[in-house]
C-alpha positions in Angstrom: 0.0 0.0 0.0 2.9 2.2 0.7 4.2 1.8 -3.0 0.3 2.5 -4.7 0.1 5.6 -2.2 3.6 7.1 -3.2 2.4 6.2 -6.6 -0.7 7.8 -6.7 0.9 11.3 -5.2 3.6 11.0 -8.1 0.9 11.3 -10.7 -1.0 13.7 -8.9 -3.7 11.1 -8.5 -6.1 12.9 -5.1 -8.3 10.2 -4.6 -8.3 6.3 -4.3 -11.6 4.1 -5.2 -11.8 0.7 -4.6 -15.1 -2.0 -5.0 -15.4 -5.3 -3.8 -18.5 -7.9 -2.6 -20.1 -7.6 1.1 -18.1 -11.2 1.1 -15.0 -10.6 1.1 -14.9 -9.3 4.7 -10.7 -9.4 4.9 -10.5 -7.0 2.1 -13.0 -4.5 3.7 -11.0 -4.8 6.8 -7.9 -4.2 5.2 -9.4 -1.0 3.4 -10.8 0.6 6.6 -6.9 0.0 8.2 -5.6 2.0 5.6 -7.6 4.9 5.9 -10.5 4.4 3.4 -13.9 5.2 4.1 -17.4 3.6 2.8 -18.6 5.5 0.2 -22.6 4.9 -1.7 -22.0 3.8 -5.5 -23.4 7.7 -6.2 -19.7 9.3 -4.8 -18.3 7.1 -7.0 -15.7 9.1 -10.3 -17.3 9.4 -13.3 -14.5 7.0 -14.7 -15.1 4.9 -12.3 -15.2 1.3 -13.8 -17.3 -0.7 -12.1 -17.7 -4.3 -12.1 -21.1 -6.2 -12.0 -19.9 -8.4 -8.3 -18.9 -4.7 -6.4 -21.3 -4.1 -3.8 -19.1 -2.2 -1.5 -17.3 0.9 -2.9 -14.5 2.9 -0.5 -13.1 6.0 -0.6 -9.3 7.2 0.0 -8.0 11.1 0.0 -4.6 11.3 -0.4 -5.1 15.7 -0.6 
């Protein structure tokens, strides 16, 4: 995560996005310890691409 992070601020990338199904509770857990946040499938980016299993969709400012 450290690598994707330093990545993201190298390319000016703000904001990290991330989708995945209500059963994979080890990834969800792993999200909210690095900082993301639930977000609705509304607060999604436009570009978003989002993939027909996501059910959960979290949220990560790097600003």
């Amino acid at each position: 995560m450290v690598y994707a992070r330093a990545h993201a601020q190298t390319h000016r990338i703000s904001d990290i996005y991330l989708g995945t199904t209500a059963q994979f509770i080890s990834a969800q857990h792993f999200y909210r310890k690095q900082g993301f946040s639930a977000v609705t499938r509304d607060a999604l980016a436009a570009a978003f691409p989002l993939m027909a299993v996501d059910t959960l969709f979290s949220h990560l400012s790097l600003a």
